[in-house]
C-alpha positions in Angstrom: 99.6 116.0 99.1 103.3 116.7 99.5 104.3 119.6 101.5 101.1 121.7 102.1 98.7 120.4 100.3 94.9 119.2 101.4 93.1 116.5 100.3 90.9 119.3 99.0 93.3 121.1 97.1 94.2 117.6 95.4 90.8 117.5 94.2 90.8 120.0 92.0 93.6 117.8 89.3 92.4 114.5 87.9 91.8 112.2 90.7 91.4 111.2 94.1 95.5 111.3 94.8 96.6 114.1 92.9 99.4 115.5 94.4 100.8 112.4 96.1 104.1 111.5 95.3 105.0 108.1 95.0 108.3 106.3 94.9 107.7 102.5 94.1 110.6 100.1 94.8 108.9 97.1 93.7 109.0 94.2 91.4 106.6 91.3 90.0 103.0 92.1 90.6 102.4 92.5 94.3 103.8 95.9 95.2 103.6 97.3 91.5 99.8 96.4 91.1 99.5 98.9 94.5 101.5 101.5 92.9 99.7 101.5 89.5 96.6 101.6 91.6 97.4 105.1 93.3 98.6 106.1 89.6 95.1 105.3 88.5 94.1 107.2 91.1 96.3 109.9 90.2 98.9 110.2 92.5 102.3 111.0 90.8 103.9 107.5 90.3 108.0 107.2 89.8 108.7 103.1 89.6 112.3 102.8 91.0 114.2 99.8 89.4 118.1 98.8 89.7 120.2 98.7 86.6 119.1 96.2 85.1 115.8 96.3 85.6 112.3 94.7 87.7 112.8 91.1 87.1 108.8 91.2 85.6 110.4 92.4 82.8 111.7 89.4 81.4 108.5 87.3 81.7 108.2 85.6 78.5 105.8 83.5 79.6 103.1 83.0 82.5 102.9 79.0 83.4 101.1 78.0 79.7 100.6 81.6 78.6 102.8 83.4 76.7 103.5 87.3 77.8 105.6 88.5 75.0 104.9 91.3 73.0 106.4 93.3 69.9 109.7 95.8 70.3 110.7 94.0 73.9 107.9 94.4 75.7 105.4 91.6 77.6 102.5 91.8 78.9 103.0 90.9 81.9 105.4 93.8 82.7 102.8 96.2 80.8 99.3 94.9 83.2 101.1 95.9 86.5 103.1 99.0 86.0 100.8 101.5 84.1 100.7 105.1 85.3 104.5 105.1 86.5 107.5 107.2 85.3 110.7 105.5 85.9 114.5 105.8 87.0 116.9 103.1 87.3 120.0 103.3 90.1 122.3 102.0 91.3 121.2 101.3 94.9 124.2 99.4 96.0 126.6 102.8 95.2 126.8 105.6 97.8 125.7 108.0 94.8 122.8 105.8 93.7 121.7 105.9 97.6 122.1 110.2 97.6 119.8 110.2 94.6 116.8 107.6 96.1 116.9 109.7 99.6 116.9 112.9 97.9 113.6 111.7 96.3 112.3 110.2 99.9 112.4 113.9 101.4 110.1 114.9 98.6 108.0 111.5 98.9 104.4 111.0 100.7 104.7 106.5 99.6 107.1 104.5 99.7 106.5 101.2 98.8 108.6 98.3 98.7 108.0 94.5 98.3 111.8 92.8 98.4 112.9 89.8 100.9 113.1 91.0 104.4 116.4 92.2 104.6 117.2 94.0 101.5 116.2 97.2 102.2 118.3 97.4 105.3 121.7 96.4 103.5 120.6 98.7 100.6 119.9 101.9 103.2 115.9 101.5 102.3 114.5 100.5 105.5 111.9 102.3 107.3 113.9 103.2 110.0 116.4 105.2 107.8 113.7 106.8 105.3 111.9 108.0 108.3 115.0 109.9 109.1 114.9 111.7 106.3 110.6 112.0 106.2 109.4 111.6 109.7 105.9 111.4 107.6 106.6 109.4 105.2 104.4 106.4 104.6 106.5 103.3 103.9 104.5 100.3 102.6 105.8 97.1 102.9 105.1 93.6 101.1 106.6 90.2 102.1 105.2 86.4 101.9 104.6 85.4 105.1 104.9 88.4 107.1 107.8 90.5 109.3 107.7 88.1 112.4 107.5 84.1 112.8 110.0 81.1 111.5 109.2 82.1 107.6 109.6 85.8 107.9 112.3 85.7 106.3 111.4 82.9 103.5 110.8 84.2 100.1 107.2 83.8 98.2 105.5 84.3 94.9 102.1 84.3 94.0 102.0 80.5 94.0 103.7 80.2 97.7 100.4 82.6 98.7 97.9 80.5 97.0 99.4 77.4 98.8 100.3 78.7 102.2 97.1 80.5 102.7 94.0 78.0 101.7 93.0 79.0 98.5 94.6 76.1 96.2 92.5 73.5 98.4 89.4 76.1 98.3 89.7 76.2 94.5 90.1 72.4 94.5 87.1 70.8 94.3 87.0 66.9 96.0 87.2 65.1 92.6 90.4 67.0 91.4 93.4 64.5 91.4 95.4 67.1 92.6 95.5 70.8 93.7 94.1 73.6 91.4 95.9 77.0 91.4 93.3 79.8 90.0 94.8 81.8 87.4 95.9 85.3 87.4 98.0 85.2 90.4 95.2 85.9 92.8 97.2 86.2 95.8 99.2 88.9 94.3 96.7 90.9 93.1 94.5 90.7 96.4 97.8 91.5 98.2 98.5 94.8 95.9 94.9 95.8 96.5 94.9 95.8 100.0 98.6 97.3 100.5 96.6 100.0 98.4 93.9 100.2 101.0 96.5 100.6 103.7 98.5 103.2 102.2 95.2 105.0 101.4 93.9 104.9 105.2 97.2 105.8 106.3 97.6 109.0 104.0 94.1 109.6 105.7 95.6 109.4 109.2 98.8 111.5 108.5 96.3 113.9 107.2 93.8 113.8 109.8 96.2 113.0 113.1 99.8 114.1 112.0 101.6 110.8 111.7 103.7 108.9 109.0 103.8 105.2 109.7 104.9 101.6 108.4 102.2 99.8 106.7 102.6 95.9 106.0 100.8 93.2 103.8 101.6 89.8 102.9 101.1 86.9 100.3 99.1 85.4 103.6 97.4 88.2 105.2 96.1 89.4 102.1 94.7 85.6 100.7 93.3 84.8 104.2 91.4 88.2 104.4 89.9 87.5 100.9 88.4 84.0 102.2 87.3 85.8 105.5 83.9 84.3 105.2 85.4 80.9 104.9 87.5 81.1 107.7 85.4 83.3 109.6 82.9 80.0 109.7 86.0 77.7 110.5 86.8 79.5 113.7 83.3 80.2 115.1 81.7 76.5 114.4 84.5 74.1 112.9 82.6 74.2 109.5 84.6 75.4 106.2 82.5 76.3 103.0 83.1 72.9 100.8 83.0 73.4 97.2 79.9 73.0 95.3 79.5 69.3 93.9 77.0 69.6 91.8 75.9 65.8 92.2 75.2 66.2 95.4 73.0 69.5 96.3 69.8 69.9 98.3 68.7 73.4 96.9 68.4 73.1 93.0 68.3 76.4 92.9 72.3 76.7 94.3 74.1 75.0 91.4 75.8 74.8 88.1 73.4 73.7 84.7 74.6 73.2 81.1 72.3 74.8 78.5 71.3 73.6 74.8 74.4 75.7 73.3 77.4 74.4 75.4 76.9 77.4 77.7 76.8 77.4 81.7 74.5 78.7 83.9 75.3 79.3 87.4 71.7 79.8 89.7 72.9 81.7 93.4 69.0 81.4 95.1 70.1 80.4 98.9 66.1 80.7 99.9 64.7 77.7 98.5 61.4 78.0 100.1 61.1 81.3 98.3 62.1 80.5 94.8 61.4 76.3 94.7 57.7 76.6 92.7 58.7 79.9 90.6 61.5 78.1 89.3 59.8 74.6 88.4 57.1 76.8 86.9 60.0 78.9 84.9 61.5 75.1 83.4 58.0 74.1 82.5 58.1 70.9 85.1 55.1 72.2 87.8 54.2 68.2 88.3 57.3 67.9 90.2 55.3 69.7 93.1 52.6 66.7 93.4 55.3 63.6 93.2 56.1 62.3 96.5 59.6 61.7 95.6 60.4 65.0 95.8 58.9 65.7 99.2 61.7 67.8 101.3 63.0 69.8 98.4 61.4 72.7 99.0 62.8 73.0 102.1 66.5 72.5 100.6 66.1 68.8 102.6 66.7 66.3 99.8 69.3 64.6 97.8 67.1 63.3 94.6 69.0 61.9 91.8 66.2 61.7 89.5 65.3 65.2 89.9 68.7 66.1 89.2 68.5 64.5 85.7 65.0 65.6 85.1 66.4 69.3 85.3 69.8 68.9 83.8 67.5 67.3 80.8 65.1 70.5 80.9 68.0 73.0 80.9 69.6 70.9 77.8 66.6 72.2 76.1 67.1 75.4 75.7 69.6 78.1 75.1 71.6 80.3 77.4 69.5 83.1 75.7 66.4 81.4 76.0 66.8 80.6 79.7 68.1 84.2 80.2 65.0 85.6 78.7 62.6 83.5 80.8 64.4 83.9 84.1 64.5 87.6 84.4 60.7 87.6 84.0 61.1 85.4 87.9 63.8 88.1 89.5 65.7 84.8 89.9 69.6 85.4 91.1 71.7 84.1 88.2 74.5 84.3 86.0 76.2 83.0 82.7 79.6 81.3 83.8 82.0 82.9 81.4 85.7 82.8 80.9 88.0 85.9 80.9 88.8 86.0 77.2 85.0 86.5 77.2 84.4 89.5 79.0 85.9 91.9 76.2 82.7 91.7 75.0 80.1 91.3 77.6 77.6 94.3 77.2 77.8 95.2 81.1 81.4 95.6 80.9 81.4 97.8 78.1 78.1 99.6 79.5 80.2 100.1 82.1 83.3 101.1 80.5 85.3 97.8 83.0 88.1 97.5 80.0 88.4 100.7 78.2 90.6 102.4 75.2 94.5 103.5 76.3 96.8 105.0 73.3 99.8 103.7 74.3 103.2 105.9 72.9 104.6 102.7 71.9 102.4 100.3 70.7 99.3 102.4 69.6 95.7 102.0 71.0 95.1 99.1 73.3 92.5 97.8 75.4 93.0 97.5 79.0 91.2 96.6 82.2 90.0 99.9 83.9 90.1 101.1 87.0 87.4 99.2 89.4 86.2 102.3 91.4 83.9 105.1 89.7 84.2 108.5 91.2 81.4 111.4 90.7 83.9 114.1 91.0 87.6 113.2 90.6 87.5 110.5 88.1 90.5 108.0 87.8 92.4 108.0 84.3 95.1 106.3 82.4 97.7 108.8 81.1 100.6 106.7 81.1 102.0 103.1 79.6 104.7 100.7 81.7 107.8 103.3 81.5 110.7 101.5 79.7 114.0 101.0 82.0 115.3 104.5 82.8 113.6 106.7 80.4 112.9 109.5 83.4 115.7 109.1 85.2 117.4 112.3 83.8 114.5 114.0 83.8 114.0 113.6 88.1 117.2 114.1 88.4 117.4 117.8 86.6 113.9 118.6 86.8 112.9 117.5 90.3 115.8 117.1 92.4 118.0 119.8 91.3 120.9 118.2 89.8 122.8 119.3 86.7 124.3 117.5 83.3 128.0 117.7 84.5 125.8 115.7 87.9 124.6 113.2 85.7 127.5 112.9 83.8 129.2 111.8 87.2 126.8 109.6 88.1 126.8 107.5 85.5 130.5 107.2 85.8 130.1 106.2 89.4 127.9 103.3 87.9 124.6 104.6 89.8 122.0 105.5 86.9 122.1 104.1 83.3 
């Protein structure tokens, strides 16, 4: 979409963003999981790393998980940067700065996820790219935000989980202590919706004219995916508590262990609806005529014994079993599975959620797909995490004009590898 090209023209290449030109300054997993997300999408992706390189690419290890991989690689590094070429310079040399801005003129994104502060001592600020790009869209992550007593505090995934609710929303009121949910959650909600910023602000450059600053944070992001939760808090004083399954009123909202060791999570919030289907559908209609029950229909009773009577009926049967009887009610259910599980779940492969990628290093892998489908302009994996450096001779001759006898100064100035 650089220069002057439509949206419609773009459409005619693989995906949604071809012809946007990306320049992602970013390390970890929030701003590189937004970058690889427009490279998904198609845009044209350059990852811009100092000398010695993103910092995510020395993960050996993720809490009790190890990340390493053959010939240097981890997978950590490999998750969050697909669909990039890379450069590496030298941003603190006046050289390495005449390169980056050359490539800023010819940008539509920037994005850029350091400690507030370090893109204004390093010439990267928005102020001075917009100099150089009035249009330009410069996407900025931080922890905490650009404004308050901990703008200027660091944060990792971890710091977002805490600072924004969702360790104590994942923690349920037996725990011992607080649970962080795996993944880093609040770094992949936060690159998702710098995506969706960028995205809407390409829209209104191309619709009203106007470059802009877009911002996310560790805390905007992880509020805005409990929005329900707090959404309740602030309108009645009422949070959503986590499910204890000891102590439910609609047996039909809860967690049950089948004959095999499997869980089976039921979501039916209508009890009234579903209450007699689904005693009918475990075989224990006499429930129906015992006063002792009398309320539970109507999601209006705590019963212990009725608890036990269907934990006991579901330890009866299968996951398979269950599964086969229950979609023969329309109930709302679903097997609780873990993530080393899904590789071979038939609805993501019917759906092609983790697909084949033939990586130039390490041969054909399987990776988690892109989450949108489009009709027309399909989204596509054409490229692995780049190693340190291995385009940066190629942007500069190719792209921005430079020569060999350039390059060769350049490196002697200590600004590219």
């Amino acid at each position: 979409m650089n220069g002057n090209a439509t949206l419609s023209q773009t459409t005619k290449s693989y995906g949604p963003l071809a012809g946007v030109k990306v320049l992602d300054w970013t390390m970890w997993q929030f701003g590189p999981v937004a970058a690889s997300m427009l490279g998904d999408m198609g845009a044209d992706v350059i990852k811009l790393e100092a000398l010695d390189g993103d910092v995510g690419r020395a993960v050996s290890s993720l809490e009790s998980a190890e990340a390493g991989m053959p010939n240097g690689r981890n997978a950590y590094f490999e998750t969050c940067n697909r669909n990039k070429r890379g450069i590496a310079v030298n941003l603190k040399t006046a050289e390495g700065r005449e390169i980056v801005h050359k490539l800023v003129a010819e940008a539509d994104v920037v994005i850029e996820n350091f400690r507030n502060g370090v893109a204004d001592r390093l010439s990267m600020d928005y102020e001075t790219l917009k100099e150089i790009n009035p249009k330009l869209i410069y996407a900025s992550a931080s922890g905490f935000g650009t404004k308050g007593p901990d703008a200027m505090m660091p944060s990792l995934d971890a710091c977002g989980q805490a600072r924004a609710g969702l360790m104590m929303s994942a923690t349920p009121p037996w725990a011992k202590h607080p649970i962080s949910v795996r993944g880093a959650p609040s770094d992949q909600i936060g690159g998702i919706i710098l995506c969706l910023g960028i995205l809407s602000a390409l829209w209104a450059r191309e619709s009203q004219g106007v470059g802009q600053k877009v911002e996310v944070s560790h805390m905007s992001s992880t509020m805005w995916l409990q929005g329900l939760a707090i959404g309740m808090d602030l309108l009645i004083g009422n949070h959503m508590p986590t499910l204890n399954r000891e102590d439910v009123r609609n047996y039909m909202y809860n967690i049950y262990k089948c004959k095999d060791g499997s869980w089976l999570r039921l979501s039916n919030p209508q009890p009234k609806r579903y209450w007699r289907p689904f005693v009918e559908s475990l075989g224990i209609p006499h429930v129906l005529e015992d006063s002792r029950f009398d309320g539970v229909e109507e999601g209006a009773a705590v019963v212990p014994e009725l608890l036990s009577l269907i934990e006991d009926t579901f330890a009866t049967k299968t996951y398979a079993e269950w599964d086969a009887i229950f979609r023969q009610y329309g109930f709302i259910y679903a097997k609780i599975q873990s993530v080393e599980e899904l590789k071979d779940d038939p609805q993501v492969i019917a759906n092609d959620l983790i697909t084949d990628f033939d990586h130039p290093d390490m041969g054909p892998i399987r990776v988690c797909n892109f989450p949108v489908t489009y009709s027309e302009t399909p989204s596509n994996i054409v490229r692995g995490a780049p190693e340190l450096g291995q385009d940066t001779e190629a942007v500069l001759i190719d792209e921005l004009g430079y020569d060999w006898d350039d390059v060769a100064k350049f490196q002697e100035a200590g600004a590219i590898l």
